[in-house]
N, CA, C and O atoms as a GROMACS GRO file, in nm:
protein
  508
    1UNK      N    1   0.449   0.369  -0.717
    1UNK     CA    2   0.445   0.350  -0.859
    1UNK      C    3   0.311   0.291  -0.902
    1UNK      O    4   0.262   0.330  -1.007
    2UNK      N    5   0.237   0.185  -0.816
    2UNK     CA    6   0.145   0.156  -0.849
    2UNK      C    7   0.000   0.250  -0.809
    2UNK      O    8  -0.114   0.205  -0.809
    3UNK      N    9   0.023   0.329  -0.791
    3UNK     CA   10  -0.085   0.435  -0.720
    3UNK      C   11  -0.064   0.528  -0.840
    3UNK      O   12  -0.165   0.597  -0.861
    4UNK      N   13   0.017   0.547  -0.909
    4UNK     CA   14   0.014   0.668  -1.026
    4UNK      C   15  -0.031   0.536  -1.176
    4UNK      O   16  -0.034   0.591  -1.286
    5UNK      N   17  -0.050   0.441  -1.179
    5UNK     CA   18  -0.127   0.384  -1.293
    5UNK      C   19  -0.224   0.375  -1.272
    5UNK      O   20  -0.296   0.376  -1.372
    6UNK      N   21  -0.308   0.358  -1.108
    6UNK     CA   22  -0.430   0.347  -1.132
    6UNK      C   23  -0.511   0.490  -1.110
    6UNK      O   24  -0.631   0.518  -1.105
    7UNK      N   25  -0.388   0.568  -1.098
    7UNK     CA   26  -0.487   0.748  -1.109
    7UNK      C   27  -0.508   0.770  -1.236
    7UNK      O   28  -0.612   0.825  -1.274
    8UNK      N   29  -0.393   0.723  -1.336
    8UNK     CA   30  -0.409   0.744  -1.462
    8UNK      C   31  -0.525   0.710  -1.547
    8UNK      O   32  -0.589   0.773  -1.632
    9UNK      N   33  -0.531   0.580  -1.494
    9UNK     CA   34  -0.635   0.449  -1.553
    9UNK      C   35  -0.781   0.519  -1.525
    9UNK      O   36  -0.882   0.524  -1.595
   10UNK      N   37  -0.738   0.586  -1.350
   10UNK     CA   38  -0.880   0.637  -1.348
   10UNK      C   39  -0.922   0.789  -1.393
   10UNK      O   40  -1.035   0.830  -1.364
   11UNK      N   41  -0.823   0.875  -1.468
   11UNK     CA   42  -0.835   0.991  -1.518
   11UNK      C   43  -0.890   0.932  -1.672
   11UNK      O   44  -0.978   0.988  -1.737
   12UNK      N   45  -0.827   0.822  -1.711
   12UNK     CA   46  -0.886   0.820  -1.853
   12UNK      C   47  -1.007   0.783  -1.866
   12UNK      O   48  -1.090   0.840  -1.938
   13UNK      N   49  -1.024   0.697  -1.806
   13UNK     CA   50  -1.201   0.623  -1.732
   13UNK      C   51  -1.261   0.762  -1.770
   13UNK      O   52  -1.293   0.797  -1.884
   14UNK      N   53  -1.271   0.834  -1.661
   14UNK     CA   54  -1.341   0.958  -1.670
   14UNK      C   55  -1.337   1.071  -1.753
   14UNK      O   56  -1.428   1.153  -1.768
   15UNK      N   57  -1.216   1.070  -1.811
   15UNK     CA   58  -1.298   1.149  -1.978
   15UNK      C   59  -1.328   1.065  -2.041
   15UNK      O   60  -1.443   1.081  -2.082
   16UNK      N   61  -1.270   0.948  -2.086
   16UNK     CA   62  -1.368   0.878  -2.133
   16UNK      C   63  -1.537   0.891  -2.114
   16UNK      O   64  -1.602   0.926  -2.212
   17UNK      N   65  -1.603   0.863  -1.989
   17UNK     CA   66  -1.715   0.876  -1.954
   17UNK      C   67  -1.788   1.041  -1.983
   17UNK      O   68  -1.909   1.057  -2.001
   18UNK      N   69  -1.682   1.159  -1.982
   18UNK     CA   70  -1.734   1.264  -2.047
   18UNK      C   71  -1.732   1.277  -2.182
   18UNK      O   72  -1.839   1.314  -2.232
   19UNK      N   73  -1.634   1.256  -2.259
   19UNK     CA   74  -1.611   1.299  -2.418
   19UNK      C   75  -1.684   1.169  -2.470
   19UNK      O   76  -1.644   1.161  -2.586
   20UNK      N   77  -1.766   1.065  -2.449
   20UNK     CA   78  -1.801   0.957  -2.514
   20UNK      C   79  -1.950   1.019  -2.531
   20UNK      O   80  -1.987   1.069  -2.636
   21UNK      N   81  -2.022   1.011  -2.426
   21UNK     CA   82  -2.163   1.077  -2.420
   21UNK      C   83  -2.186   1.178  -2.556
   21UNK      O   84  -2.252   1.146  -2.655
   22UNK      N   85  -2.119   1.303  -2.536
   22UNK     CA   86  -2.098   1.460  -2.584
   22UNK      C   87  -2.062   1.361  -2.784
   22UNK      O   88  -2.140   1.351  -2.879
   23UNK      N   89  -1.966   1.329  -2.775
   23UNK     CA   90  -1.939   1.241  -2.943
   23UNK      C   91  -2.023   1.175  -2.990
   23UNK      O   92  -2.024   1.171  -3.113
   24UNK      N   93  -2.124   1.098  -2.917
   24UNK     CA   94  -2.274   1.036  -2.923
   24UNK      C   95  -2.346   1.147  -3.059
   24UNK      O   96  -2.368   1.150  -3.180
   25UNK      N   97  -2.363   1.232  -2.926
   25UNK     CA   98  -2.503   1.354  -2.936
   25UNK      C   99  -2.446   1.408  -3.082
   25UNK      O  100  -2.519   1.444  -3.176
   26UNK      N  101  -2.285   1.407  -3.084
   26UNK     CA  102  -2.266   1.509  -3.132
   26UNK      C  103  -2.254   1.399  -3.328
   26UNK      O  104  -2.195   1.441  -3.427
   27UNK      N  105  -2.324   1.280  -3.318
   27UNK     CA  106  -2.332   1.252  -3.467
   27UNK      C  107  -2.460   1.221  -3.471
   27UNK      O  108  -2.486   1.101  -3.485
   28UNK      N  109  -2.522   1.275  -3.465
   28UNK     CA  110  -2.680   1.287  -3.502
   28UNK      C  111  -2.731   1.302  -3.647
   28UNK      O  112  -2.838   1.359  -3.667
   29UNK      N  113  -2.653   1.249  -3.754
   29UNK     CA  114  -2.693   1.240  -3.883
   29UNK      C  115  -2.694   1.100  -3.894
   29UNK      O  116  -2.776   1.048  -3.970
   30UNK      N  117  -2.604   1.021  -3.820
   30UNK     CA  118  -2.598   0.871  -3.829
   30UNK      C  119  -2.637   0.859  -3.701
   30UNK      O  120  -2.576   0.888  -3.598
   31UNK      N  121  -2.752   0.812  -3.718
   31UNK     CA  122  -2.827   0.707  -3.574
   31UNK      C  123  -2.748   0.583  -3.512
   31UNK      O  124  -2.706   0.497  -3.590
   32UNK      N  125  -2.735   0.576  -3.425
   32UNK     CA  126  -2.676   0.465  -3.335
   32UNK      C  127  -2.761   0.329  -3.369
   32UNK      O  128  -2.884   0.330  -3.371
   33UNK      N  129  -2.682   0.212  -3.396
   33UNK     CA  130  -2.743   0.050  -3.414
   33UNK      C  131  -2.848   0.090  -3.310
   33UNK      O  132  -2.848   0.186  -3.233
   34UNK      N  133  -2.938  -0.008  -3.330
   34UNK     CA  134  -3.042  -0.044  -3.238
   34UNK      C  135  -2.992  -0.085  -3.097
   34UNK      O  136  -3.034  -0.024  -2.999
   35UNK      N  137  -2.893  -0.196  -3.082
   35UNK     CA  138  -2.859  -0.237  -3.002
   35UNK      C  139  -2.736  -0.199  -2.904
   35UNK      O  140  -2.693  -0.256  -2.804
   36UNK      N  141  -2.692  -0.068  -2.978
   36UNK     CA  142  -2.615   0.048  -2.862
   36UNK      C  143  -2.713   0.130  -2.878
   36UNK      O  144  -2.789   0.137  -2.975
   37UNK      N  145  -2.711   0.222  -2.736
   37UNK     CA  146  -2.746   0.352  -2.758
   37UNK      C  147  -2.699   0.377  -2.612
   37UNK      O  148  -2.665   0.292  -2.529
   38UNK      N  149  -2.708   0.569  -2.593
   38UNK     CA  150  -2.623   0.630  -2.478
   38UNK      C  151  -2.660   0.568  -2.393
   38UNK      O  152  -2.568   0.519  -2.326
   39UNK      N  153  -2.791   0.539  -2.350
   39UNK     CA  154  -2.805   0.472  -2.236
   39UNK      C  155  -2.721   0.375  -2.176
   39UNK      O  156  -2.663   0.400  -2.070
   40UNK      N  157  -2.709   0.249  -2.244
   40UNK     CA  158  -2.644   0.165  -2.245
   40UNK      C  159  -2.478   0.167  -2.200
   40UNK      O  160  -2.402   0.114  -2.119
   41UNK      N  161  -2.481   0.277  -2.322
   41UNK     CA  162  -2.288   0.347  -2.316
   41UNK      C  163  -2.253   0.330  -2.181
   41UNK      O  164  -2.167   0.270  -2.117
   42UNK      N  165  -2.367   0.417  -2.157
   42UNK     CA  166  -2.368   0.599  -2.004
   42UNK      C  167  -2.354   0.446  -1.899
   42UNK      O  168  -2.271   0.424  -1.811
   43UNK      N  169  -2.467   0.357  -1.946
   43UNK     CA  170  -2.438   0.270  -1.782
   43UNK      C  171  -2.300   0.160  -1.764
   43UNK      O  172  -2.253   0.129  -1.655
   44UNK      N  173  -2.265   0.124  -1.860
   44UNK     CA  174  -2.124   0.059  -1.918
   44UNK      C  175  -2.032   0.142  -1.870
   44UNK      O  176  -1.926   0.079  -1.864
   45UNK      N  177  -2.017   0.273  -1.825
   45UNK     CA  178  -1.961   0.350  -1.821
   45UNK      C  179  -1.938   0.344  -1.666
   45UNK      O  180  -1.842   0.325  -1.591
   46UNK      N  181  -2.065   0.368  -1.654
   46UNK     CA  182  -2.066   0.394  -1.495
   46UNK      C  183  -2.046   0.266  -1.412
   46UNK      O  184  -2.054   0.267  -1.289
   47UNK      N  185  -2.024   0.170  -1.476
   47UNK     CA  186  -1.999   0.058  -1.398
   47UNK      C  187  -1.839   0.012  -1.368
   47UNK      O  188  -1.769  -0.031  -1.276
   48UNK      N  189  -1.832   0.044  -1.483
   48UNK     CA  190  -1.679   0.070  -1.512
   48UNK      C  191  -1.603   0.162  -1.391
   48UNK      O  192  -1.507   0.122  -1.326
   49UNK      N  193  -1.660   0.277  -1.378
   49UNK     CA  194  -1.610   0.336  -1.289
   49UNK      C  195  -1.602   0.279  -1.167
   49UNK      O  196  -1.495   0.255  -1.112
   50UNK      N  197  -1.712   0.256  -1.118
   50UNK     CA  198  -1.734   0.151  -0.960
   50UNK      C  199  -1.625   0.049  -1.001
   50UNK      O  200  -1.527   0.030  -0.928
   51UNK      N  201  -1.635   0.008  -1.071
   51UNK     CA  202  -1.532  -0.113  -1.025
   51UNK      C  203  -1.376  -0.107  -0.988
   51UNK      O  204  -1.313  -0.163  -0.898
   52UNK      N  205  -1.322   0.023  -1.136
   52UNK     CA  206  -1.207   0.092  -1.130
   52UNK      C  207  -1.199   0.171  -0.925
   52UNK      O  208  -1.126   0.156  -0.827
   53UNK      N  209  -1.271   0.217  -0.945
   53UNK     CA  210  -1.299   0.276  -0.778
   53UNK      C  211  -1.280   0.232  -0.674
   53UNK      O  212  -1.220   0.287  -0.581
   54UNK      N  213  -1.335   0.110  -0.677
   54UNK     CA  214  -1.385  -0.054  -0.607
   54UNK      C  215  -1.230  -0.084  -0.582
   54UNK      O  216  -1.171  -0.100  -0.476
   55UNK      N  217  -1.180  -0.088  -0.722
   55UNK     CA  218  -0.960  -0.147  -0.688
   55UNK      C  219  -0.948  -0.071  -0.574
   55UNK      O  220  -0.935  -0.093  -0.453
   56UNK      N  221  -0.960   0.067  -0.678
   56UNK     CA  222  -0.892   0.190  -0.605
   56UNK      C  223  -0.881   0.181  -0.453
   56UNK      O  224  -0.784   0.181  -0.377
   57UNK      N  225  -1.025   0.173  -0.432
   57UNK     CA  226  -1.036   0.214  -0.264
   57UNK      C  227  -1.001   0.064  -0.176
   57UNK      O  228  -1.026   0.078  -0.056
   58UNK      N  229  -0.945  -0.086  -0.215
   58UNK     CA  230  -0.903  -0.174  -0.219
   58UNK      C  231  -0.793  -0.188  -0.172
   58UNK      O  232  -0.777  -0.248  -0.066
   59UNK      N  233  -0.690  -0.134  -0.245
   59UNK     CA  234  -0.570  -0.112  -0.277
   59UNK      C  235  -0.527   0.000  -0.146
   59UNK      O  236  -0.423  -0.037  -0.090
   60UNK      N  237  -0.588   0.128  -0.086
   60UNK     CA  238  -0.589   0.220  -0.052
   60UNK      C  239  -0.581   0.144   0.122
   60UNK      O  240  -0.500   0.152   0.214
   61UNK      N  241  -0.713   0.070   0.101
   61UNK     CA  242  -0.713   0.008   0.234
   61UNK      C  243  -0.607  -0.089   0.275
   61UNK      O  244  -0.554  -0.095   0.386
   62UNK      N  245  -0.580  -0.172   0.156
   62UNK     CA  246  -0.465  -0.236   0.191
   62UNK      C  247  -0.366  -0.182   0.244
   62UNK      O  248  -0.329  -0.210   0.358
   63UNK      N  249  -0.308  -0.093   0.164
   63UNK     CA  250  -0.193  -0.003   0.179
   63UNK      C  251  -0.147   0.078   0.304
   63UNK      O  252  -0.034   0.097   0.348
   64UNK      N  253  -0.330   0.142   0.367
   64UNK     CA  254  -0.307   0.199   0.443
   64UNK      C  255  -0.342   0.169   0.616
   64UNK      O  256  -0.310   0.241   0.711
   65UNK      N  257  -0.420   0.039   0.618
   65UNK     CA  258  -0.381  -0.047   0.715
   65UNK      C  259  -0.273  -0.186   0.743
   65UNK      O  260  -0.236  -0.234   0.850
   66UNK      N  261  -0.246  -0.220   0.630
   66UNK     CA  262  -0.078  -0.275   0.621
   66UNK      C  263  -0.183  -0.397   0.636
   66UNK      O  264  -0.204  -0.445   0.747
   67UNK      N  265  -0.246  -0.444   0.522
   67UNK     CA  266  -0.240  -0.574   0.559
   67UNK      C  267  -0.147  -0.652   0.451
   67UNK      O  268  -0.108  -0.615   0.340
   68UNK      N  269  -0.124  -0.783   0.528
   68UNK     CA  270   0.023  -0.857   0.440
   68UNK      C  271  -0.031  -1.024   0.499
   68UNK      O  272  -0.092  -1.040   0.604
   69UNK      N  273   0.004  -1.121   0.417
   69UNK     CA  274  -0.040  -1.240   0.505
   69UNK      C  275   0.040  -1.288   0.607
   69UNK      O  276   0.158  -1.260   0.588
   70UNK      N  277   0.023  -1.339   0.689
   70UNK     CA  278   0.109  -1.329   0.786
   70UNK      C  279   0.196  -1.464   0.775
   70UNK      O  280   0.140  -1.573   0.759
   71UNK      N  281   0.346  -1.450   0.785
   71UNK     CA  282   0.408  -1.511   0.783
   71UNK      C  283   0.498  -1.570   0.935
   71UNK      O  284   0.549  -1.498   1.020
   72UNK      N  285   0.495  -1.717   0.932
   72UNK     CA  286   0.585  -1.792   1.079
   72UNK      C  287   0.725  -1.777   1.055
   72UNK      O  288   0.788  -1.824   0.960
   73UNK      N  289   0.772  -1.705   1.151
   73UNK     CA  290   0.947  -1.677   1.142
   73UNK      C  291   0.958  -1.766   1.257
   73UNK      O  292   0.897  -1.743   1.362
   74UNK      N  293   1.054  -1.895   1.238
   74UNK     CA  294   1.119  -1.941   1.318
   74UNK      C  295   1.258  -1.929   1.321
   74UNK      O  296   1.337  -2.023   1.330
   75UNK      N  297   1.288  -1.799   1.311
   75UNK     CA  298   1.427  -1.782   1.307
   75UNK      C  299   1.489  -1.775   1.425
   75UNK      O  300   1.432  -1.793   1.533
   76UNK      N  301   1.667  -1.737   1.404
   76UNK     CA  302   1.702  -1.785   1.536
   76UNK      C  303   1.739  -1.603   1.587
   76UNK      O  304   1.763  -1.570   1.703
   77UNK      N  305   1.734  -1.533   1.500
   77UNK     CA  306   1.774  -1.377   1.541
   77UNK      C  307   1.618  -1.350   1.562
   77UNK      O  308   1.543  -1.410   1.484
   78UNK      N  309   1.557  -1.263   1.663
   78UNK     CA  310   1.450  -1.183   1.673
   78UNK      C  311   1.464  -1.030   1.687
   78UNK      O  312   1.573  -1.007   1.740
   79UNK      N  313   1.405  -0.931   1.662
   79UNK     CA  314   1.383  -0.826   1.680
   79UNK      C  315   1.306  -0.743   1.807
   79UNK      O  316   1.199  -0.683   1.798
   80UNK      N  317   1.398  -0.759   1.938
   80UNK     CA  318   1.288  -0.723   2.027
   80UNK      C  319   1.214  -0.597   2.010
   80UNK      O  320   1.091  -0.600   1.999
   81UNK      N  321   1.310  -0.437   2.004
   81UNK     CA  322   1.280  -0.349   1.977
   81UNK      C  323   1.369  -0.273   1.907
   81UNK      O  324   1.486  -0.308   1.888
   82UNK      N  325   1.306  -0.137   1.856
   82UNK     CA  326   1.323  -0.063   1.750
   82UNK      C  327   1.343   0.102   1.771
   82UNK      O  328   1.247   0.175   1.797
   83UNK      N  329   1.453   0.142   1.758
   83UNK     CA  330   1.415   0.331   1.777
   83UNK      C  331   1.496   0.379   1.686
   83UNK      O  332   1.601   0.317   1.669
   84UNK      N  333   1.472   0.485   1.615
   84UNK     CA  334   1.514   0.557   1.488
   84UNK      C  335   1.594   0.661   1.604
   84UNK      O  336   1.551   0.688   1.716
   85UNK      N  337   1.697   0.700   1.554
   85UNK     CA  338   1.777   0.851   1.580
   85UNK      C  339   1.759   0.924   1.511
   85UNK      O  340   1.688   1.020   1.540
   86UNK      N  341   1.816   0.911   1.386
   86UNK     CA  342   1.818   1.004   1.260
   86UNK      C  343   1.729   0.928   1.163
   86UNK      O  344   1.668   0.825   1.190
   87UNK      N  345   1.729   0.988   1.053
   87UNK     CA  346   1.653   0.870   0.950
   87UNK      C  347   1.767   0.773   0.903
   87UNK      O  348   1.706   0.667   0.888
   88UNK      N  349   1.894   0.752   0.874
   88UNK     CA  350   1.989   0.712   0.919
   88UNK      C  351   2.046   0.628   1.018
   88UNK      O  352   2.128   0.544   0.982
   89UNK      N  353   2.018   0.639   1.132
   89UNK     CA  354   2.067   0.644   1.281
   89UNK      C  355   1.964   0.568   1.357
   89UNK      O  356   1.851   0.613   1.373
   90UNK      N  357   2.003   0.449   1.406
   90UNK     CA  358   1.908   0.348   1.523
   90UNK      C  359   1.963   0.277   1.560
   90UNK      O  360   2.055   0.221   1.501
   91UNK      N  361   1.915   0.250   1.698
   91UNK     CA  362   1.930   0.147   1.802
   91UNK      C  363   1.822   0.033   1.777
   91UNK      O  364   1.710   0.052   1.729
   92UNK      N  365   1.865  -0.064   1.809
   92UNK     CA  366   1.795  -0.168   1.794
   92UNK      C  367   1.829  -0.280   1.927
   92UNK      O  368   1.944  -0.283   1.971
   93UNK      N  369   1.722  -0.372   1.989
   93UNK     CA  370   1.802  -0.482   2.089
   93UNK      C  371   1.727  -0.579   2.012
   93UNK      O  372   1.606  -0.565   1.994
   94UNK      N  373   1.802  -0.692   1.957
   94UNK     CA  374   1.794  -0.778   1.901
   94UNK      C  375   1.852  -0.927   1.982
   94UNK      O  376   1.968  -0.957   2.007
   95UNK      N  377   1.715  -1.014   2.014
   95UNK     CA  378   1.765  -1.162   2.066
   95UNK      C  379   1.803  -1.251   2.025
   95UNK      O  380   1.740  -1.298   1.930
   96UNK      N  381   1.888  -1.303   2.058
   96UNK     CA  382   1.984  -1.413   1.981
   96UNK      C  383   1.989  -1.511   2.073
   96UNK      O  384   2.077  -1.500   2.158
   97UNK      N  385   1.897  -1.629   2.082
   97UNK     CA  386   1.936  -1.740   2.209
   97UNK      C  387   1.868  -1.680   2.313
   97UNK      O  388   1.757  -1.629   2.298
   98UNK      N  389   1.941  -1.685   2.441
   98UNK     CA  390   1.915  -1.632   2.576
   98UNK      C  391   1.994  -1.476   2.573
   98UNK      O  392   1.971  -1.410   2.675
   99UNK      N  393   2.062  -1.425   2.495
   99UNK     CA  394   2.062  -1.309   2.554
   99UNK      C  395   2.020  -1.160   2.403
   99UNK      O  396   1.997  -1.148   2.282
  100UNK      N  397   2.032  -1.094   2.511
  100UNK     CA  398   1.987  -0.952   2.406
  100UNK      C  399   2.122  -0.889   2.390
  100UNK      O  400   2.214  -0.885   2.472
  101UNK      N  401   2.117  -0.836   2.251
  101UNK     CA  402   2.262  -0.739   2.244
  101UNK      C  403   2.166  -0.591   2.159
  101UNK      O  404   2.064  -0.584   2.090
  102UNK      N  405   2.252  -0.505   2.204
  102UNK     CA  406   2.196  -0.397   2.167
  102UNK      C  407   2.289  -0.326   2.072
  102UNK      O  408   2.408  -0.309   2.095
  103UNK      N  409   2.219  -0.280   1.952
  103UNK     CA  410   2.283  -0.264   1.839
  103UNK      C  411   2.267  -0.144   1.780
  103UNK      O  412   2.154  -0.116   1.741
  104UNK      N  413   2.367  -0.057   1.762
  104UNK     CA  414   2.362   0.071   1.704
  104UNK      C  415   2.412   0.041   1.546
  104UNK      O  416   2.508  -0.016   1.494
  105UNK      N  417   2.298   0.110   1.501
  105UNK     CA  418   2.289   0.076   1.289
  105UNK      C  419   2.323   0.206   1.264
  105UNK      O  420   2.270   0.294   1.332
  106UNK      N  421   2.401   0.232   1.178
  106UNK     CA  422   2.430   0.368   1.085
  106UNK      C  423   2.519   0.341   0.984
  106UNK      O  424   2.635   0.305   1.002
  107UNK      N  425   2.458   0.361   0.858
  107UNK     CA  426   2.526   0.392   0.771
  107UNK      C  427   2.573   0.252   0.689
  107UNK      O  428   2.652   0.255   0.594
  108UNK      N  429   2.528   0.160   0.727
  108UNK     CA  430   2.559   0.050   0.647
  108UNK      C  431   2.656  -0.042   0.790
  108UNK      O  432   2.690  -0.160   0.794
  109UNK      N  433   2.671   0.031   0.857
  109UNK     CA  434   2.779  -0.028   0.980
  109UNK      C  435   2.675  -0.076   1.124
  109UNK      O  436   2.577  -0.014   1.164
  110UNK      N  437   2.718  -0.176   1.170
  110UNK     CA  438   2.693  -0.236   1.280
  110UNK      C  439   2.721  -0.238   1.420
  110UNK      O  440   2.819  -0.312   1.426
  111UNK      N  441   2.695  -0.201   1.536
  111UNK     CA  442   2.799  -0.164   1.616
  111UNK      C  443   2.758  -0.216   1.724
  111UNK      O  444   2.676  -0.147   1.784
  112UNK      N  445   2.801  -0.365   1.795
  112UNK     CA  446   2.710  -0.347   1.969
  112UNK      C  447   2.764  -0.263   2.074
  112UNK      O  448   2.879  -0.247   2.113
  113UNK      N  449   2.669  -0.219   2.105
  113UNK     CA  450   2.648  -0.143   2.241
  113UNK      C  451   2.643  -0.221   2.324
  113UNK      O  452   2.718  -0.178   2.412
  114UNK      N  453   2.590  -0.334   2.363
  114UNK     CA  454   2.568  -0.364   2.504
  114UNK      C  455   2.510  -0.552   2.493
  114UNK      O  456   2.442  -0.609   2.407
  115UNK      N  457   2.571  -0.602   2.616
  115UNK     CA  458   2.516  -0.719   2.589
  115UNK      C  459   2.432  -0.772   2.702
  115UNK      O  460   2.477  -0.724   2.807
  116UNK      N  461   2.348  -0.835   2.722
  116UNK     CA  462   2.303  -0.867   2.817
  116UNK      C  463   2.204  -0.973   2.806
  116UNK      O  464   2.140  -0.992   2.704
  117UNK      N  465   2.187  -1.073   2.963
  117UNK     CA  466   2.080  -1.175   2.938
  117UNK      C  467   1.910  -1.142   2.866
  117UNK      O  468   1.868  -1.026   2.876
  118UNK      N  469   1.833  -1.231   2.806
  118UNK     CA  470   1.733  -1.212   2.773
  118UNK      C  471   1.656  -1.192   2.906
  118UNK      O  472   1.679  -1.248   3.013
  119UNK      N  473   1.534  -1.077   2.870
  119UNK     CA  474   1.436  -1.075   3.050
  119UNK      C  475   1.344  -1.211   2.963
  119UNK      O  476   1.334  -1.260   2.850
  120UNK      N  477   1.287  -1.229   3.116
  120UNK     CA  478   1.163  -1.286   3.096
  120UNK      C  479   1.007  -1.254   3.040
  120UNK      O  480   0.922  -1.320   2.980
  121UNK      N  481   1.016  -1.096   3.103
  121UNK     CA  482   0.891  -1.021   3.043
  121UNK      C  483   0.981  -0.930   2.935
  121UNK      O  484   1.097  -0.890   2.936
  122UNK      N  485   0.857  -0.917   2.830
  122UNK     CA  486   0.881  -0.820   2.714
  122UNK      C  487   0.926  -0.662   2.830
  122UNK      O  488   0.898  -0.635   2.946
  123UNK      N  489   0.994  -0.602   2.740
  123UNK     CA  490   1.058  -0.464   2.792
  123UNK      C  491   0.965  -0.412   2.756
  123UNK      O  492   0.898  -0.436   2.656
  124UNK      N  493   0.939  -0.266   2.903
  124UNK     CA  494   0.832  -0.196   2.903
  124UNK      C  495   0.872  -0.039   2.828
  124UNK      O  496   0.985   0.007   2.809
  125UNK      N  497   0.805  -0.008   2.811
  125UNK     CA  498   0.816   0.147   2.734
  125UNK      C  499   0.766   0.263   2.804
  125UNK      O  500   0.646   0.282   2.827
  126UNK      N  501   0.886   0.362   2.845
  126UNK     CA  502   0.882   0.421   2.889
  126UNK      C  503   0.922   0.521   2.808
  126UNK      O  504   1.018   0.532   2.732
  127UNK      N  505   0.765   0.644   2.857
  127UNK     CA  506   0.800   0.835   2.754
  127UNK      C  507   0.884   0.938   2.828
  127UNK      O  508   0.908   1.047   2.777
   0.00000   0.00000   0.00000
């Protein structure tokens, strides 16, 4: 949602920056104050854009390397690991204390599969 206001923001930017110039030229019976003229506009314009841009590509990076501040969970449930089945449908082993229980999620429902002590080393991943 926030990626379609600032396309907008930046579609208007940019006719703006075309139809402003062209409306200039195009009243040439009334001279512009001394203290505007296109130049001025044209670079007001273009700065405008960099900066609008500047969010843009900001926002983009954020978004698309996930940065978030990082927060201390001292909770008492952890999340060891994670596997999707369906988009729907996952297994999960989740630590609680000293041991791991393994948890099948679907559908709003909860289900353990399996219980067992916590290892000592993180579980390895195997393709």
């Amino acid at each position: 949602m926030y990626g379609i206001h600032v396309r907008r923001a930046l579609y208007q930017t940019l006719a703006a920056a075309v139809w402003l110039p062209l409306t200039a030229f195009a009243n040439e019976s009334r001279p512009l104050p001394s203290a505007v003229n296109v130049s001025s506009v044209a670079q007001t314009i273009a700065w405008l854009i960099a900066v609008i841009g500047l969010a843009y590509a900001c926002a983009w990076v954020a978004r698309r390397f996930g940065v978030r501040p990082s927060l201390r969970r001292t909770s008492l449930i952890k999340v060891v690991s994670s596997t999707a089945l369906t988009p729907k449908e996952k297994v999960m082993v989740v630590e609680i204390g000293s041991t791991w229980l393994v948890l099948g999620v679907a559908g709003g429902n909860v289900c353990t599969l399996h219980t067992m002590p916590a290892a000592s080393d993180p579980p390895v991943t195997v393709n």
